[in-house]
N, C-alpha and C positions, 0 to 999 in steps of 0.2 A: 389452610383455612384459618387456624388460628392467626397468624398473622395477619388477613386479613382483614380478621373482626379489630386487633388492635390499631393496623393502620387506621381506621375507620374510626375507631374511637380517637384517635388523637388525632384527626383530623378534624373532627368534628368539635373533640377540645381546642385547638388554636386557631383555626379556619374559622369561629363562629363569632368572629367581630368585624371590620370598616369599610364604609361604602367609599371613602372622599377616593382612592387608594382607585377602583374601576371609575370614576368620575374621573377623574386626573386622565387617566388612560386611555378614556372617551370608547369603553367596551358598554354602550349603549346595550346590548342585548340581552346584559345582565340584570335583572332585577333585584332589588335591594330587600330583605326578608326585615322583620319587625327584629331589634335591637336583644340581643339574649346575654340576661345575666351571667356573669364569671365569676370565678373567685377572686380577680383580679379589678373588676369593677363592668361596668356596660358602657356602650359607644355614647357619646356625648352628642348633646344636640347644639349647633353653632350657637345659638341663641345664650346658651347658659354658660360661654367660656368666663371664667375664670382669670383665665390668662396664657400664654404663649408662652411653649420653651424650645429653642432651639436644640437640637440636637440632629451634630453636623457627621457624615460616615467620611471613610477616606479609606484609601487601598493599602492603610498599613494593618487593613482587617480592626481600626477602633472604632469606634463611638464617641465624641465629644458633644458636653460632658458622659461620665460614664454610669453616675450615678445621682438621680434627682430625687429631690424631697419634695413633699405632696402633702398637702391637709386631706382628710376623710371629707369628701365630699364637693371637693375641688372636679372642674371640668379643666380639660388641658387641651390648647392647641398643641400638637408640637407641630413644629416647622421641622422638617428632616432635610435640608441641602445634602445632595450627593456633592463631593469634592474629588471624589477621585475619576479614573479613565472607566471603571466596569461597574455595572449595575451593584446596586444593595439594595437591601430591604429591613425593615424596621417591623418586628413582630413584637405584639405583645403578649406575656403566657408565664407562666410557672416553669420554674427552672426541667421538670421534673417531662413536661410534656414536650418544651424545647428539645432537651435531648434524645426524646424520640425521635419526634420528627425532623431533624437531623439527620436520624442515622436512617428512617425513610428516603431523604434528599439523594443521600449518597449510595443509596440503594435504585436508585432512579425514580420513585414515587415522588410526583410534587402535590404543590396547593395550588390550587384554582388563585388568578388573582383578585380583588375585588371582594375582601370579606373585611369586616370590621377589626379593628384595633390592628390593622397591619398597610404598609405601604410600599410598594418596588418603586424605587427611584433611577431613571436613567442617567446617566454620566452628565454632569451639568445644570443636572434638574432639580426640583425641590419638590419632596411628597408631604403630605399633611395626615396624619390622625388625630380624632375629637373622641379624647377619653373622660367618662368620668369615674373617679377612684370614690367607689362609693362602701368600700369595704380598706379597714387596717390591713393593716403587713405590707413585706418585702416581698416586689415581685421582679419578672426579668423582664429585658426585651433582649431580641436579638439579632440578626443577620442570619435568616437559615439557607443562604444559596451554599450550595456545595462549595464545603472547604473553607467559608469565609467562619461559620461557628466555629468551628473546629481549630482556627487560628484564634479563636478568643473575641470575638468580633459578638461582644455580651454587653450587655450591661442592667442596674438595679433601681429599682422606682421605690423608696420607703415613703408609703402613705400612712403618715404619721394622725393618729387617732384625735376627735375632736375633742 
């Protein structure tokens, strides 16, 4: 039971950001819930981007680039290109909730897809999340498909204070 309540809580921690992500993936039956602040910032609205950053996945389990700077208050496209043959995905979250739900993944528990600040990219394809970093600090994203975090398949967002 206890583990239950934790899956649940760190589900609910990372799970609870990006619509573009079931848009893309045209899972119409899902309904989009009102934007919930993180520690990490809230889902961005197209309207107030900021500006666009690439970051491209590839089957050697990286992230290019690995690590991006950010002003406090900046909205973000990122463009996510998949480059390699097998799906990624792009989470947004705290080092500390990633590693749970990781060890969730590998446990067989997943994530619904279609939540804010996260995208599944098919081989070929390009995903999109609309962040805005409305809070300081270093935070992560990651790759949480089984195996690919675990090969290091991370990377660090510093949003840098106004």
């Amino acid at each position: 039971m206890h583990l239950n309540a934790i899956a649940m809580a760190v589900f609910l921690s990372v799970a609870s950001s990006h619509v573009a992500a079931d848009q893309m993936m045209d899972h119409s039956h899902h309904h989009a819930a009102a934007p919930e602040q993180q520690p990490w910032g809230i889902a961005g609205d197209a309207a107030a981007v900021s500006r666009s950053i690439e970051i491209s996945m590839d089957d050697n389990m990286r992230f290019s680039p690995e690590l991006i700077e950010v002003q406090q208050g900046e909205t973000i496209r990122f463009v996510l290109p998949n480059k390699g043959a097998v799906q990624h995905e792009f989470v947004l979250g705290e080092k500390a909730g990633l590693d749970e739900y990781a060890n969730m993944v590998l446990q067989g528990m997943g994530m619904q897809h279609g939540q804010t600040g996260m995208s599944h990219v098919d081989p070929g394809q390009a995903g999109e999340v609309l962040w805005t970093f409305n809070r300081a600090g270093t935070f992560d994203f990651a790759c949480l498909i089984a195996g690919h975090y675990q090969s290091g398949m991370i990377g660090k967002i510093k949003v840098n204070p106004r």
